[in-house]
N, C-alpha and C positions, 0 to 999 in steps of 0.2 A: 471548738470547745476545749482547747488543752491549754492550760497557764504553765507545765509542767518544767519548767526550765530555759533559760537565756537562749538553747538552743533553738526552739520554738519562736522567739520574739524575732532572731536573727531568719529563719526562714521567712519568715511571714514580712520582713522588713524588706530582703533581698529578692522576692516575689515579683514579679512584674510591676514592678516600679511602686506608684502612684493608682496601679489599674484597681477597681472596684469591681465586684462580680456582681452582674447584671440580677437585679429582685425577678421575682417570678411567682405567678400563680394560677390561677385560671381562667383569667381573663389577660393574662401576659406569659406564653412559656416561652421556654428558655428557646435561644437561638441554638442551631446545628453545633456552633464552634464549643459553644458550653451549653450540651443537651441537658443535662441536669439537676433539676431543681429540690434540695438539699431539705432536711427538714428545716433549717433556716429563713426560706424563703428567697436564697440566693442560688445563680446559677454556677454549676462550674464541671470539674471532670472529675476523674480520682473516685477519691472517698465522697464529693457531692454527689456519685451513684449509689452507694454503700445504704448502707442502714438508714432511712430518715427520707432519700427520696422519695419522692412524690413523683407517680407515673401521668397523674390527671396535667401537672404542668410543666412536666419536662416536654420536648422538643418532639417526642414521640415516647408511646406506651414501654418501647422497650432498650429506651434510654437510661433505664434504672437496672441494676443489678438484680437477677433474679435471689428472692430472699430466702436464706436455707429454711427446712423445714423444720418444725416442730421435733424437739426430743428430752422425752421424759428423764429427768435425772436431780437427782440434790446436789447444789455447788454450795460448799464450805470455801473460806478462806484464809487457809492453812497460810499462803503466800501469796506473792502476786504472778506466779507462774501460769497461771490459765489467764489473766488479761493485759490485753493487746492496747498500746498506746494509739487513739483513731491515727496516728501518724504513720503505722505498721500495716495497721489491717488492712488486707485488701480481698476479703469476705469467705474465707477458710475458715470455714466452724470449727474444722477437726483439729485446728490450732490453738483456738482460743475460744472460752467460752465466753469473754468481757470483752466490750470494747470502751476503752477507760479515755475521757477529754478531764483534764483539771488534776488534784496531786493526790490517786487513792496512797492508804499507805499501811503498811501490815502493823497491827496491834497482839499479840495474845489472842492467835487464833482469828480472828475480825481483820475484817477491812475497815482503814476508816475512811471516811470519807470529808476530805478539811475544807476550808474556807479561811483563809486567810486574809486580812487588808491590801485592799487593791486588786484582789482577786478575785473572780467570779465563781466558786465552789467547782464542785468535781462530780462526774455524773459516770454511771456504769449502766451502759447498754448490753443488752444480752446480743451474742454473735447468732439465735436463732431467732424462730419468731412463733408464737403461739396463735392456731386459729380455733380460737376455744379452747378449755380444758381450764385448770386450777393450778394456780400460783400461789406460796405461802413463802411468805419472807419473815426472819426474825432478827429487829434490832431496838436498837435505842434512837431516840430523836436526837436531833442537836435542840439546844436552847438558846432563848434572847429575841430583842425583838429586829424582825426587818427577817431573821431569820429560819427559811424554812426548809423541811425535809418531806422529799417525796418517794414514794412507792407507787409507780405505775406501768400499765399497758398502751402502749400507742404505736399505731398501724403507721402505715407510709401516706395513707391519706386520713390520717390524722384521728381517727376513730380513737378513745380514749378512754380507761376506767382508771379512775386514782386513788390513793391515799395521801393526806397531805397535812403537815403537821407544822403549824406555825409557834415558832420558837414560846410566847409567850401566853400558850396554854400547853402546858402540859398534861390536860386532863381529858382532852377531844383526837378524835382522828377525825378529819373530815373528808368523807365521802364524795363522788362524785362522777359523773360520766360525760360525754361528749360523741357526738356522729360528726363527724368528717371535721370536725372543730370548729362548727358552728357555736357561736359565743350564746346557749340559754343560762342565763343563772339562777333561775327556778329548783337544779338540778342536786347541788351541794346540799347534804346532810350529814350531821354531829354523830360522831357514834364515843359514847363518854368509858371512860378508863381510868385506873393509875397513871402514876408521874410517868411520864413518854420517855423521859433523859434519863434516870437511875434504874427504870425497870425494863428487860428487855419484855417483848409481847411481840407473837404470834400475829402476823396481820397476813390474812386468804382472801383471794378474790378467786369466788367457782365463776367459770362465764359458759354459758351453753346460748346456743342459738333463740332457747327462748328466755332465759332470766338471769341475772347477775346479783349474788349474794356476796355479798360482805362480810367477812364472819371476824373477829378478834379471842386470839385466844380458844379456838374452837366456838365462840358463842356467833352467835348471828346476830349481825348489828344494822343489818337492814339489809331488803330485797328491793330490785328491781326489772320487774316484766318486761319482755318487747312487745306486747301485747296492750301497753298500757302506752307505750312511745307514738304511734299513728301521728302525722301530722297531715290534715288534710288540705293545708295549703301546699306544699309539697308535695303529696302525694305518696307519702313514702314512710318507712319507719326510721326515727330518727335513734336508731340505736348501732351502738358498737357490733361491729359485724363483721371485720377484717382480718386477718395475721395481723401479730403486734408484737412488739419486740416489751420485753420488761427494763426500766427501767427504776435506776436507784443515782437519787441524786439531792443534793445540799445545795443551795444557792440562795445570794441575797436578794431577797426579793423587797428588801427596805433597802433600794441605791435612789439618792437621789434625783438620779435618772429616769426612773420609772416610771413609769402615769400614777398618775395619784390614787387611785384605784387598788393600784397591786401595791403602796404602798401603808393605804390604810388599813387595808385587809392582812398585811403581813404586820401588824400593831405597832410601824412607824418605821422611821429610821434606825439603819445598822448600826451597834455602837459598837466602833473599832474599838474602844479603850476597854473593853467587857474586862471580866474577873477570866474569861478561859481563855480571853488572845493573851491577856497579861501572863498566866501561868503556862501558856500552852504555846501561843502562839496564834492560833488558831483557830474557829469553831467547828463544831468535827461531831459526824453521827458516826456511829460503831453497829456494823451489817454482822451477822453472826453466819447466817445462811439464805441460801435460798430452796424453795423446792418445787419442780415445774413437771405437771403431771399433764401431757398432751390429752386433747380429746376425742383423739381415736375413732372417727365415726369411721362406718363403712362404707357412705357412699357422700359427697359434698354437701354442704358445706362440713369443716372442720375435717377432714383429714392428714396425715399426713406419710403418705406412701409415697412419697416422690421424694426427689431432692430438694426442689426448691419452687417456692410460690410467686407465681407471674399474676398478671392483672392483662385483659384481654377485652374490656370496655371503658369507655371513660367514667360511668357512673359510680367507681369505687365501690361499691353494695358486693356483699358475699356470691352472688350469680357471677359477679365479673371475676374471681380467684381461680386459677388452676392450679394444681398441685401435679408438678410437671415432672420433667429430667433433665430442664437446662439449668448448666452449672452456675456456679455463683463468688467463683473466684477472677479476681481483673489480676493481669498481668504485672502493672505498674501501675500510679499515680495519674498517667499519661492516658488511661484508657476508660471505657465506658461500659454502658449496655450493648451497644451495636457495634464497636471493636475492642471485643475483651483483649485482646491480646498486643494491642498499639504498649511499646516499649517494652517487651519480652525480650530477653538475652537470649541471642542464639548460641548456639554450639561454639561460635569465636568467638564468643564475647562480645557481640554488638548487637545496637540496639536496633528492635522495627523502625523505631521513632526516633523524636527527638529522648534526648537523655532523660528518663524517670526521676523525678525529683518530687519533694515535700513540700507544696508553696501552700500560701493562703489561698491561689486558685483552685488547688487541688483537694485540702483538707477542708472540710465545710465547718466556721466554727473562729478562724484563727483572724479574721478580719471584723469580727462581732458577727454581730445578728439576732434577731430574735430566735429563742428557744420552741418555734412552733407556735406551741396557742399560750397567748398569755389570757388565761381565763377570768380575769380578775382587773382589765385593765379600763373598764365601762363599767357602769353599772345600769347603761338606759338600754341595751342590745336585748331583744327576748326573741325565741325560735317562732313566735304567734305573731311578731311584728307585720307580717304580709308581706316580706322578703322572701326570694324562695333558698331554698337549700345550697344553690350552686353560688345564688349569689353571697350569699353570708359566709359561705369556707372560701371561696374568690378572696373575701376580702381580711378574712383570718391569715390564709396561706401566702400573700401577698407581701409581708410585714419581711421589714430588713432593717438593718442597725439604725437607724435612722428614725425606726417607729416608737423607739424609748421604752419598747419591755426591757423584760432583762434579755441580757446577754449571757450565755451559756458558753461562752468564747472567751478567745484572747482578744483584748481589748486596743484598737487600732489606735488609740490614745498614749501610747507608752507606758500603763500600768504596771506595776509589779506582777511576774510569777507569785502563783503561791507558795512555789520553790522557794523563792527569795526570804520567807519568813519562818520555814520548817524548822530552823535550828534553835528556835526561843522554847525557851518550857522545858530543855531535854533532860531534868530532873524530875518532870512531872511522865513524859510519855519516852523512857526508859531505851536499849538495845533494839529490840525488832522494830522498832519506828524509824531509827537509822539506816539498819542493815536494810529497811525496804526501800528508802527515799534511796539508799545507792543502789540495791538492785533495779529499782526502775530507772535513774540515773544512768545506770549503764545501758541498761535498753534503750534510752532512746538515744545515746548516743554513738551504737548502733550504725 
């Protein structure tokens, strides 16, 4: 997921050659050598255990990083000093609260979050993960068509609540949820507003085990039950029920790359020549805050007295979560769930392993891939089809660069960074746009 600099294109070039990481999902996990199945739908080590793994089709349940747990706090973005380029992290919460793929960049207090020509946008994963409780984030949308901004929750097995803000209304947020990322599209609902781009607004998602509210602005813009979710061909409740990481992200969903579907639905193709790449460079949503209030039960589901949340059945459903004390930091790039510690420096200086490095095998994201669930990419899929549950997320979790979503990645095509176009406009987005493209400049060159 990171476009952030030449130095990235050069890793991911010098990477094992020509090598592609093996697709994976539930009806294909990943082999031993790459137990890891990424939220990508590809295999690999590193960061493909990190945030986004999938324990149902990794190589084994505990081939994935244990995920830190749930903590209540508001993140402002004064700078970019709390987030961690995915090319650093290697899953220290107490380090960073973001884990940043694509080019965020400090604005006046804001992060912004750009998209550039040639670029795939820029996404901010939260370094915890929420099992229930209430998130409220406050920004501006970006604009245009092809163009869109999202504010979500998504688990490691794919469980999902959204916000989602397609350039070319500025007058809707649209609603939405997803169980293991099974494709229903029954689910999306319009919840209507002022101008998304000029005005900032308040946007809450409460989730408790039995109902999920939506609120804007303090108002409530629609509810949904788990009580109302039952699918009796499954057997099961087809509702979000997992730890989930928050998610804040900008990407073109008008490439045309994309299945025709998440193209129409994003109100067409991207127009590089727009009025804000001309003056800016860039299209660019402006994040003001976040604020993430855990949901504290006393006894499971939704706790969080532990360190960190494991998965301990393959059914992914909240009975399989434990809120443990195994830790959640990997040693190097080189290691996993079952050898956190392959390519640790010892006391001389040398490595367990081979030398810890930054490939596209290791970072999940930097060889393309699909961004998880492209929800938007059919419009014939329904959860009532008489397919069952395993087999409908099988075939969501399964997608790899090749399946024409978007890509939330660097682009194995030789695309431009978004780097590459941050210095157009710097009469429009002034000093701290600068001083942050070279603070994080410096970090990753690191």
């Amino acid at each position: 997921m990171v476009r952030s600099s030449s130095l990235l294109a050069v890793l991911a070039t010098a990477s094992l050659a020509s090598a592609t990481a093996p697709s994976c999902g539930l009806t294909n996990k990943c082999p031993s050598d790459t137990p890891c199945c990424s939220q990508y739908g590809q295999c690999g080590v590193g960061a493909y255990c990190l945030g986004g793994c999938d324990p149902r089709s990794s190589f084994s349940l505990d081939s994935c990083t244990p995920e830190p747990v749930c903590k209540s706090q508001t993140y402002t973005f004064e700078n970019l000093d709390r987030i961690a380029p995915n090319t650093k992290y290697l899953g220290d919460a107490s380090q960073a609260d973001w884990v940043s793929s694509g080019q965020p960049v400090s604005y006046q207090n804001n992060v912004l979050l750009t998209m550039a020509p040639d670029s795939v946008g820029t996404l901010l994963a939260s370094t915890t993960y929420m099992w229930y409780g209430n998130v409220q984030a406050t920004f501006k949308t970006s604009r245009g068509q092809g163009v869109v901004t999202a504010f979500i929750l998504l688990s490691d097995v794919k469980d999902e609540i959204d916000y989602e803000f397609v350039g070319v209304d500025l007058e809707d947020a649209q609603s939405n949820y997803y169980f293991q990322g099974i494709p229903d599209y029954t689910h999306s609902k319009n919840i209507s507003l002022s101008d998304t781009f000029n005005n900032y607004h308040t946007y809450e998602i409460d989730w408790t085990p039995d109902t999920i509210t939506w609120k804007v602005d303090g108002q409530v813009g629609r509810t949904q039950k788990r009580s109302d979710t039952w699918n009796a061909t499954s057997n099961q409740w087809m509702y979000p029920q997992t730890p989930s990481r928050v998610q804040l992200s900008l990407w073109p969903a008008g490439l045309a790359s994309n299945g025709e579907g998440t193209v129409d639905w994003a109100g067409g193709l991207v127009d590089w020549n727009s009025q804000d790449i001309k003056n800016n460079g860039y299209y660019y949503a402006t994040f003001q805050s976040v604020t993430i209030s855990c949901y504290n039960a006393t006894s499971a589901p939704g706790t969080n007295t532990g360190v960190s949340y494991t998965y301990n059945g393959n059914t992914g459903t909240n009975d399989t979560v434990v809120d443990g004390t195994d830790k959640t930091v990997l040693s190097s790039f080189l290691a996993t769930g079952t050898n956190m510690t392959l390519g640790a420096q010892s006391s001389s200086g040398t490595s367990s392993g081979s030398t810890p490095s930054t490939t596209a095998e290791t970072v999940p994201g930097l060889t393309g891939g699909d961004p998880g669930v492209d929800s938007h990419a059919s419009s014939s899929a329904d959860s009532g089809s008489g397919s069952t549950a395993t087999q409908s997320a099988g075939s969501s979790a399964s997608s790899s660069s090749s399946s024409g979503g978007f890509s939330q990645g660097g682009s194995s095509t030789g695309s431009k960074s978004g780097a590459d176009k941050l210095g157009v406009g710097q009469d429009k987005l002034k000093g701290s746009v600068f001083a942050g493209i070279v603070a994080l400049m410096a970090m990753m060159a690191l």
